[in-house]
SELUM-164510 format. One record per residue (C-alpha): residue number from 1; x, z, y; residue in three letters. Coordinates in steps of 0.2 Angstrom, whole numbers, plus 5000, padded with zeros to 4 digits. Last residue first. Example, Ala and Ser with C-alpha at 12.3 -4.5 7.8 and 13.67 -1.06 7.14 Angstrom:
nr/c1/c3/c2/rest
2/5068/5036/4995/SER
1/5062/5039/4978/ALA
This chain:
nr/c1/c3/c2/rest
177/5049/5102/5423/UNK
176/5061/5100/5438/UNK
175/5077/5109/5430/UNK
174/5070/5126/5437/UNK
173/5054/5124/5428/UNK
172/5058/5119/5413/UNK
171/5071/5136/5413/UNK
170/5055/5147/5420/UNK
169/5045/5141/5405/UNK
168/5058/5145/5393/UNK
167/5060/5163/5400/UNK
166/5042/5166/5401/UNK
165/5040/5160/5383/UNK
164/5055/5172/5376/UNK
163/5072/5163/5368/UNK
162/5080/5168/5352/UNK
161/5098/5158/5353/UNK
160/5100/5159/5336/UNK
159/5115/5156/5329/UNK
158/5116/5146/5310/UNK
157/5099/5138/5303/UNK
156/5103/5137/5285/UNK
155/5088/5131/5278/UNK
154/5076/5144/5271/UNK
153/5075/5153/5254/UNK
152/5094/5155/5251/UNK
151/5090/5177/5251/UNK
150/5099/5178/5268/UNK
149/5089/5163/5277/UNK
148/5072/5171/5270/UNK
147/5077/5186/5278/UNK
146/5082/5179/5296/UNK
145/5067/5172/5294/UNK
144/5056/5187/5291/UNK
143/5068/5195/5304/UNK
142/5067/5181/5320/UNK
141/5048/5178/5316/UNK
140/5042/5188/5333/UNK
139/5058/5177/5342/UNK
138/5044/5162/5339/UNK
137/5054/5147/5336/UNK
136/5055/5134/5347/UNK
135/5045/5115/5351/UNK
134/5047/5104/5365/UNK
133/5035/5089/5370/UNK
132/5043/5081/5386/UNK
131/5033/5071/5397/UNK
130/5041/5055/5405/UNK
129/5029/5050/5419/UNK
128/5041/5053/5435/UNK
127/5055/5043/5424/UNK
126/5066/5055/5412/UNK
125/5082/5050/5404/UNK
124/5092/5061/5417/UNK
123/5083/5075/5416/UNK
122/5089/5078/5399/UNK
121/5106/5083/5407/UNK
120/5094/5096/5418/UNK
119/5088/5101/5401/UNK
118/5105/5103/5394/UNK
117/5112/5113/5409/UNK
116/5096/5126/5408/UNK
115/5098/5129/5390/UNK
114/5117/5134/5389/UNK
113/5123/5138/5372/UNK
112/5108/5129/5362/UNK
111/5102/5132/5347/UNK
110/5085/5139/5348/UNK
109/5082/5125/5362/UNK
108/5084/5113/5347/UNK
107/5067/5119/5338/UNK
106/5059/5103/5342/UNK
105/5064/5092/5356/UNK
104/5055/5076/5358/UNK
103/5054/5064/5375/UNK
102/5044/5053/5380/UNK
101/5040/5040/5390/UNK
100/5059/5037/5389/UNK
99/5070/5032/5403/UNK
98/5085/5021/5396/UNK
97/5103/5017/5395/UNK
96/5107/5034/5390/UNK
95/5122/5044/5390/UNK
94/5120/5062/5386/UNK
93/5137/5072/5390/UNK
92/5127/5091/5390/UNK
91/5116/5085/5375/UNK
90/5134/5079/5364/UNK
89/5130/5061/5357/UNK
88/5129/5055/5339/UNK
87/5117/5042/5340/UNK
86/5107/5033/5331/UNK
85/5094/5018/5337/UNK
84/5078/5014/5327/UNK
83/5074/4999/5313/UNK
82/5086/5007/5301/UNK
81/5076/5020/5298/UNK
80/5083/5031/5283/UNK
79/5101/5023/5283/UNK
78/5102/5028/5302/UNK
77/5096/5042/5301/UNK
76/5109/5048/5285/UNK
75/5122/5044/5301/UNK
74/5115/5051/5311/UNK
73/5114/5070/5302/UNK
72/5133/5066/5296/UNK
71/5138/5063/5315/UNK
70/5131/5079/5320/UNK
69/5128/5081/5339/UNK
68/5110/5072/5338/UNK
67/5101/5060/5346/UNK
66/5088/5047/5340/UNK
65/5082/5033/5350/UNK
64/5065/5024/5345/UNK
63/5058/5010/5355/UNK
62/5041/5004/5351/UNK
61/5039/5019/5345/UNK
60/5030/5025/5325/UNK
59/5030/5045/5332/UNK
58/5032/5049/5313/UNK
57/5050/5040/5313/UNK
56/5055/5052/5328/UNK
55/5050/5065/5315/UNK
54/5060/5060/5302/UNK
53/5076/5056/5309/UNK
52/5087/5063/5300/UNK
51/5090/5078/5312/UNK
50/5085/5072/5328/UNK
49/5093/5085/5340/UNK
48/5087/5077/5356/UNK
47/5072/5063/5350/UNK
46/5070/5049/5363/UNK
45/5052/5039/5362/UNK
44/5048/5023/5370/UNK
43/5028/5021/5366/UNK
42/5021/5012/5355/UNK
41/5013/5027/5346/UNK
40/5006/5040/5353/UNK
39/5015/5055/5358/UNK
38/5006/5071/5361/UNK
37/4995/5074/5347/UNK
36/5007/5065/5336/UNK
35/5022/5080/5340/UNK
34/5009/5092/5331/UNK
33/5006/5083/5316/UNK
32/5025/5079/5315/UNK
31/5027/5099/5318/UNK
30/5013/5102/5303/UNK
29/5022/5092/5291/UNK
28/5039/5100/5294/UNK
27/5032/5117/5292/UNK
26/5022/5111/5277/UNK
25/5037/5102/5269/UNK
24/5048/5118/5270/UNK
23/5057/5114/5253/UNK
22/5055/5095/5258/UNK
21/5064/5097/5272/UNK
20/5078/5109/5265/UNK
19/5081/5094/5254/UNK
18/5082/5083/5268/UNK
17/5096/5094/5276/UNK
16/5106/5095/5260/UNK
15/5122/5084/5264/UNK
14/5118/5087/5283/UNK
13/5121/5107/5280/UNK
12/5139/5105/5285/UNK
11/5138/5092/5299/UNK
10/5124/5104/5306/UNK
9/5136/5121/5306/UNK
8/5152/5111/5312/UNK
7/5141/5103/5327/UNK
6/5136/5120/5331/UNK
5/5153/5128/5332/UNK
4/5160/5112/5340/UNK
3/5142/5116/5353/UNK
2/5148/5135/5355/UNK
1/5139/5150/5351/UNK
């Protein structure tokens, strides 16, 4: 798994991302749900891997930064909620202006090629009080989904990297988490 291998993957499926959404609308509901007991709103919020920007929208920030490595999935953010910042940026080559009070990752880990150099490249948006709400999938789940992904009941996901608890805890921690 390579980030020009996951790049391609997301720039493909941006066309019918929203429609995979809407498909899974519970799922998606219940991660917005889950992200608003963290974050309240006003605050500045960054989102890694926002997609088209529906979640970080569902934060409601007072400063609202999107990024994702796919230029089609930014660019259908940016015509959703013109009123927050897009980027297409690279998580290991982040460059960000700003600290964020938060920060928003949900089910990116799963995709990433190196975990513990993108959260250290995270790191660098953080202030001492930043607090990062993260979401992955459960590797339990990893053949009922694998399933639903073969019979075209589930969103294309692409590579998996299926990461335990422990393991992820032990990578926040060693990046100063």
């Amino acid at each position: 798994m390579h980030t020009s291998e996951i790049q391609i993957h997301f720039d493909k499926i941006a066309p019918s991302y929203d429609r995979w959404k809407k498909k899974a609308w519970y799922y998606h509901s219940r991660v917005k749900q889950l992200c608003k007991q963290f974050i309240p709103p006003n605050k500045k919020v960054l989102e890694v891997g926002c997609g088209t920007g529906d979640i970080l929208a569902a934060m409601q920030p007072n400063m609202g930064v999107g990024v994702d490595i796919s230029q089609g999935m930014v660019d259908r953010a940016k015509k959703k909620y013109p009123d927050l910042k897009f980027y297409k940026q690279d998580i290991y080559k982040l460059k960000l202006k700003h600290s964020f009070d938060y920060i928003v990752m949900v089910d990116v880990v799963d995709h990433l090629p190196d975990i513990h150099l993108a959260l250290q490249q995270i790191r660098t948006a953080c202030s001492p009080q930043t607090r990062v709400v993260l979401t992955t999938i459960n590797p339990v789940w990893e053949p009922i989904l694998d399933l639903a992904e073969r019979l075209n009941l589930k969103m294309p996901e692409g590579s998996h990297n299926w990461v335990p608890y422990d393991d992820l805890k032990n990578l926040l921690e060693l990046s100063g988490f």
